[in-house]
N, C-alpha and C positions, 0 to 999 in steps of 0.2 A: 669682222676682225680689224678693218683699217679704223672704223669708227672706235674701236675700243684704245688701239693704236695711238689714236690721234688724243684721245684723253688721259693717256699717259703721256705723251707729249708735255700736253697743256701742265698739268698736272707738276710736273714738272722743271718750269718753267720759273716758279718761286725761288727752289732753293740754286737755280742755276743762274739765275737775276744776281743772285752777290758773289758768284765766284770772281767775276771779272777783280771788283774792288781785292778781295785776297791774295789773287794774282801780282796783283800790282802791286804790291804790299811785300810780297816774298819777290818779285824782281831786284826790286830797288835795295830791301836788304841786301840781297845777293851780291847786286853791281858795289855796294860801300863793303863790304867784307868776303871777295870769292873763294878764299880760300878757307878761312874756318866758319865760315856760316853762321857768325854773330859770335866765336868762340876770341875774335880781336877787337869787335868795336860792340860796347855796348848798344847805339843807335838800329844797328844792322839787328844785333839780336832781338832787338824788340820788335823791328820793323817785318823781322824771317817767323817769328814766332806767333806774332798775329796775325800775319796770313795765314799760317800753316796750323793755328786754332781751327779755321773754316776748311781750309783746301783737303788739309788730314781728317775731314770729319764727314767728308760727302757723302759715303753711304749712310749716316743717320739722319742726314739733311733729303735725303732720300726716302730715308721710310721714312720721315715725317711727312712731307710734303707730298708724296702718291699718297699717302693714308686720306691726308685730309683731301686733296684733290679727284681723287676718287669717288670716294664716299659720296652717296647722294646726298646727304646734309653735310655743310662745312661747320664738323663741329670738331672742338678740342678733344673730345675723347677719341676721336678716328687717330687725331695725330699722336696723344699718348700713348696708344695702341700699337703704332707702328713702330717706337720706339723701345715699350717692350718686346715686341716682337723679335724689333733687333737683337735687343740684349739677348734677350733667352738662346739664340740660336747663337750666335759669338762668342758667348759664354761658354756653353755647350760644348762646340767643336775649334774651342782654342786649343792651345798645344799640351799647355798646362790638364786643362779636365779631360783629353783625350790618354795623356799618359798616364791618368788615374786612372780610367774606366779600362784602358788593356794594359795596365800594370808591367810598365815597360816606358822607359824613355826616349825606345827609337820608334818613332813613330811617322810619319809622312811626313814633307815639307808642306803638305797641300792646306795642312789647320795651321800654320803659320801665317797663309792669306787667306784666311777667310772674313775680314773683316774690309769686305770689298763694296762696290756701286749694286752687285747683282744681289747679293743680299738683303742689300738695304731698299731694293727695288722689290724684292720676293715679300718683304717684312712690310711694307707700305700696301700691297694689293691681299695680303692677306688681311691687315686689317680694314680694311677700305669694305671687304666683302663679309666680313665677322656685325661689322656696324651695321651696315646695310640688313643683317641678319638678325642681328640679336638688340638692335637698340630700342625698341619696343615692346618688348619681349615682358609679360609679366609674371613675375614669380610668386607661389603662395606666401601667405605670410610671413610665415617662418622664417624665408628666405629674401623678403622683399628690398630689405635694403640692399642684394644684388642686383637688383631688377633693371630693364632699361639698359641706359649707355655706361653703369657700373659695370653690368657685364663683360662688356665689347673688350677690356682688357684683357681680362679673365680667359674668354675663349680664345682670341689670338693669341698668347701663352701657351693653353692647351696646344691649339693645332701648331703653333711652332715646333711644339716638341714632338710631333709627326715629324713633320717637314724636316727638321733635324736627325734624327733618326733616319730617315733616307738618304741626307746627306752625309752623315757618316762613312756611309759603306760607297755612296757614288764619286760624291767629290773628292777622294783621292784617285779614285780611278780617272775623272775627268783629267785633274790639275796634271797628275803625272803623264799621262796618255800626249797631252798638250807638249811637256816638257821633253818628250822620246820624238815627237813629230819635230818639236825644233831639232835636237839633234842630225834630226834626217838630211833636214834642208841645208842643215851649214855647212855642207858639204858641195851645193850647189853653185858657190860662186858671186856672181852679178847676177846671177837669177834667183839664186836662193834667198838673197838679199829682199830683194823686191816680193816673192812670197812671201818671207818675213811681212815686211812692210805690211803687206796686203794684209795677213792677217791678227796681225796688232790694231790696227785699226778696226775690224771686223769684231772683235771679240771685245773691244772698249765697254759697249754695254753691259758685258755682265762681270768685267771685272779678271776676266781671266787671261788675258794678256800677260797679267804680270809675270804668268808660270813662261810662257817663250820671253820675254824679256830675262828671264834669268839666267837660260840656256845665250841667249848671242850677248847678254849685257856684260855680267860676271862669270864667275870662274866654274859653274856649274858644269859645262861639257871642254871645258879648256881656253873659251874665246875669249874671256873677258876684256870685251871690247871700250868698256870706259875705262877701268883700271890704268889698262896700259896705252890706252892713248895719253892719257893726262901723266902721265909717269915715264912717257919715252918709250917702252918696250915694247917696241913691236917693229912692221914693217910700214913705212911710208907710201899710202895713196891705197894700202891694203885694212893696217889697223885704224877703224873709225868708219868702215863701212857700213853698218849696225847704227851709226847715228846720223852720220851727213847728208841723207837725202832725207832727213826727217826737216831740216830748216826751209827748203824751199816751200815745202808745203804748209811747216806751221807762221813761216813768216811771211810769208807771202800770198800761195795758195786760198788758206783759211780765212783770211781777210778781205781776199776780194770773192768768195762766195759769202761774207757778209753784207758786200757792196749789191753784191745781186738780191740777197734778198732783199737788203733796202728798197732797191729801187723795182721788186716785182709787187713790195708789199702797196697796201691798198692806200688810196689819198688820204683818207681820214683818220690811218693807222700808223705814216710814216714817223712824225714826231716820235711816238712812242718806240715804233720799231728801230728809229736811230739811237736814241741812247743806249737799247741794248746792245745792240750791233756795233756799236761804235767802241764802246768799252770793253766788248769780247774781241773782239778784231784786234785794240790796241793791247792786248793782255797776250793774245798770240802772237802777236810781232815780239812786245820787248820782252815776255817770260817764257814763252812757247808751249802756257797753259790754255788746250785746247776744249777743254771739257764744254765751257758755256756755249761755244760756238755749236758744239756736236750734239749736247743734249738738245740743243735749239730745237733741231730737225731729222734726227736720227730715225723717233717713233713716229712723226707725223710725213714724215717721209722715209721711211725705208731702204727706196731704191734710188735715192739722192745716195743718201751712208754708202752703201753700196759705191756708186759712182765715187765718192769721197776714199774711200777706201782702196780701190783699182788705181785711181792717181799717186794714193801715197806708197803702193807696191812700185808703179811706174818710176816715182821719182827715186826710191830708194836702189831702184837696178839700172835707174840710168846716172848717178854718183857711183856707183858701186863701178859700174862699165870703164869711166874716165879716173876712176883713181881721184876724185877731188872728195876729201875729206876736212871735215871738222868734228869739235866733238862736245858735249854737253855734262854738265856735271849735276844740274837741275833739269831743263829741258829743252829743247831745241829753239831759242829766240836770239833774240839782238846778244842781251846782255851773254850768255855763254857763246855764243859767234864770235863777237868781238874777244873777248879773255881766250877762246883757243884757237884763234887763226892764227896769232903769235907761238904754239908750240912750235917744237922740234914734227913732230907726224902729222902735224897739218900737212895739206899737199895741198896749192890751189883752191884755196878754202874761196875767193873774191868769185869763181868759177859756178859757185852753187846760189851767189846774188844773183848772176844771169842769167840759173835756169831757175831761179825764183820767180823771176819777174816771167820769163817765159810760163810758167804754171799757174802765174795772178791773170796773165791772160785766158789761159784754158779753163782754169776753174769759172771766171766770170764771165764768160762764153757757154760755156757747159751750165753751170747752174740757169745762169739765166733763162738758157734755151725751153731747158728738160723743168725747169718751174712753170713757165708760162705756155708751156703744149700740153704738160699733163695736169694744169691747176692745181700742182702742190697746194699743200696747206702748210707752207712757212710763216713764222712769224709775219702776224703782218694782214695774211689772206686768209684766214679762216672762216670769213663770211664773202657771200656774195656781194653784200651792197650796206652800206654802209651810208647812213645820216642822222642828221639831229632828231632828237625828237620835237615836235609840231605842237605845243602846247599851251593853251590862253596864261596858262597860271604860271607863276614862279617860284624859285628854290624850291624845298622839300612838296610843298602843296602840289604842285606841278608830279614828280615820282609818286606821291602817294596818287591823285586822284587817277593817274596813267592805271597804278597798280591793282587799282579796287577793280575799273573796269575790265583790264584784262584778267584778272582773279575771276570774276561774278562768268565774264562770256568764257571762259574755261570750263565751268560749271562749279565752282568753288570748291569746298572741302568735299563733298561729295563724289566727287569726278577726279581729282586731283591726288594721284599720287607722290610725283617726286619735283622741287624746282631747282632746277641749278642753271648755270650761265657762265658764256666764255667770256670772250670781250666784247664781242656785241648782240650776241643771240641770248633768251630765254631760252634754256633745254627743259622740256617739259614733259612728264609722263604721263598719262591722267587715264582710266577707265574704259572710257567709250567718246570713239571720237567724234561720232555722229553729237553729242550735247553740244559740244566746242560753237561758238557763234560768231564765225571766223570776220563777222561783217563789223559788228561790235567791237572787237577788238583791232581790225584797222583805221576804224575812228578815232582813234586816239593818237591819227598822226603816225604809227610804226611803219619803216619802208617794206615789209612783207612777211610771209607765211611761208613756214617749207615743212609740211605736213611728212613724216620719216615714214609711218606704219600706221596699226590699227590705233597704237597707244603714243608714238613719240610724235610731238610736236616741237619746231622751233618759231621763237616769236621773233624776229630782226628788231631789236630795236636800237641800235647805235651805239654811240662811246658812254652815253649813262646808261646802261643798264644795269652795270652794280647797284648803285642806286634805286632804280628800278627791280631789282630781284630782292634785296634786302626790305622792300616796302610791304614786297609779298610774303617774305620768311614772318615780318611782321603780323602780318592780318593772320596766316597761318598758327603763328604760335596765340595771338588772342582769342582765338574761336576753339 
């Protein structure tokens, strides 16, 4: 399960590489027009709209990217797959086709969000596993021009409209069930607060957050806690409890367990792991778009999230406790700090910088800790050992002659089921492992072997082994 975990992670990882830049994109509009959101400056509008092309489109950025990340071949038809996949089920249990199918307009609020991260994540492993399934699959004549990775659409469609079909009758039950628990809690106080907190963050991955945001945000069970902080109405150091322990942790917090993974990630991976990190971290401070940083390490770490998730309850009941409020009208960063510590219900807003920095310490004390006792797999660490590869020849000759040998001491197409690769490992599936001629293949200069089972082998080969696995999809599709 972690291993599978850990490859949705990865998996992952593509379409959460450019949120950062969209982030920053919809900041910056933000800060030139706060008030009407590009409705006063054309600059703003363009700058809110092009981020929010990307930011507003994550769950399909999602089934794309698990589809094709998944799938043991990275091939275009996984990621088409997954994007049907999306449609068909969004389509499906929109508001619109829902008020058809029970001929009635009142119907749940729960098909108004479904066009979320956990669909788009259900839509990407459904076809990840259809590909894997049916992309070599031959059809009689008749039927041949379905044959193969034509399929792979076709059947993630089908089983969407399963999958669909169960969501009808479940997900309102979830979404609402979620939306009667908030109610419970808002009653709770500085405590309730902070269980809030706790599980908004908790529920990020699959997207259903947004049903208790509705209850503490708007006007859903009475609190509508943005509204009326940014409009005056309410009570000071009371209304804005629902949003001001959210800044410490996305401004501060989130950024220095970026710093930690930096500095847990491995030497020959830190370049690369800073520009993620660095662009995610600055995205949560000025926009208090936290998604790239969480997707990081949510699947490949779990019980990090967890940890993540207990701080952000923590901070939300300890703002809630002293009455220091702010408030957000995008998300919890610089740019809406700055524009509502000037209201009228702000209370002590400068108060939540201090236990910012107090929680940039915890966080990158805590991450650092609990990554390098339990050998997370954060960006960064996903391999043991990491080096160049050792090779007489240069440019492409150098990948290709690597790739023959390790292909031939595998046992070649005979022995060799499936090849894929992280950042520095060959993942390999191959027949019988007893052919493998582990000896042959460390002559080629790779710093090691980590033999999984009967069937999965990983090759360690370095920062090229793209490179190096693309030489084999090569020899592979020749033969």
């Amino acid at each position: 399960m972690m291993n599978y975990l850990q490859r949705l992670g990865r998996s992952l990882m593509l379409p959460v590489a450019v949120l950062p830049a969209a982030a920053v994109l919809m900041g910056i509009g933000y800060w030139i027009d706060p008030s009407g959101w590009g409705g006063g400056n054309p600059a703003a509008a363009f700058l809110i709209k092009a981020g929010e092309s990307i930011i507003g489109n994550i769950p399909i950025l999602f089934a794309v990217g698990v589809a094709l990340g998944m799938a043991k071949e990275k091939d275009g038809s996984a990621a088409l797959s997954g994007l049907v996949g999306y449609l068909v089920t969004t389509t499906l249990l929109s508001t619109g086709t829902v008020q058809l199918l029970q001929g009635t307009e009142d119907v749940s609020i729960a098909f108004g969000n479904i066009e979320n991260a956990f669909i788009g994540i259900i839509s990407g492993l459904v076809a990840a596993t259809m590909f894997d399934k049916f992309s070599h699959v031959k059809l009689p004549d008749a039927l041949a021009f379905f044959s193969g990775k034509r399929s792979v659409p076709i059947m993630t469609a089908v089983s969407m409209l399963g999958i669909s079909v169960v969501l009808f009758f479940v997900w309102p039950f979830v979404f609402e069930g979620l939306v009667s628990f908030g109610e419970l809690i808002s009653g709770m106080g500085a405590f309730g607060a902070g269980l809030y907190g706790f599980f908004n963050r908790l529920l990020i991955p699959t997207g259903l957050h947004h049903a208790l945001n509705q209850v503490f945000w708007f006007d859903l069970a009475g609190i509508n806690d943005i509204p009326n902080f940014w409009s005056g109405e309410g009570v000071k150091g009371v209304t804005g409890m629902y949003q001001a322990g959210y800044f410490p942790v996305m401004m501060f917090g989130l950024p220095a367990a970026c710093l930690a993974m930096y500095h847990t990630a491995k030497t020959a991976k830190k370049k690369q792991v800073a520009a993620l990190m660095f662009a995610a971290g600055f995205a949560a401070f000025f926009t208090g778009v936290t998604e790239p940083i969480e997707f990081s390490f949510m699947f490949v770490a779990p019980g990090l999230y967890l940890v993540h998730a207990l701080l952000t309850g923590v901070s939300l009941m300890i703002a809630a406790l002293f009455g220091w409020t702010a408030g957000f009208g995008f998300s919890a960063g610089f740019v809406d700090f700055f524009l509502s510590s000037r209201l009228p219900l702000a209370n002590q807003p400068y108060m939540l910088i201090v236990q910012g920095l107090v929680f940039a310490v915890l966080y990158y004390v805590i991450f650092r800790a609990l990554i390098q006792a339990r050998n997370l797999k954060t960006p960064g660490r996903e391999d043991d050992e990491e080096k160049e590869m050792v090779s007489s020849s240069t440019g492409e000759d150098k990948y290709r002659q690597m790739a023959e040998t390790i292909y031939t001491a595998l046992g070649g197409d005979a022995n060799v089921r499936t090849v894929d690769n992280c950042v520095t490992r060959l993942r390999l599936e191959v027949e019988d492992m007893k052919q493998v001629d582990q000896a042959k293949i460390k002559s080629t200069g790779i710093p090691g072997i980590n033999v999984i089972n009967d069937h999965n082998i990983q090759v360690v080969v370095g920062t090229q082994v793209e490179s190096v696995a693309e030489e084999i999809h090569k020899i592979r599709k020749n033969n």
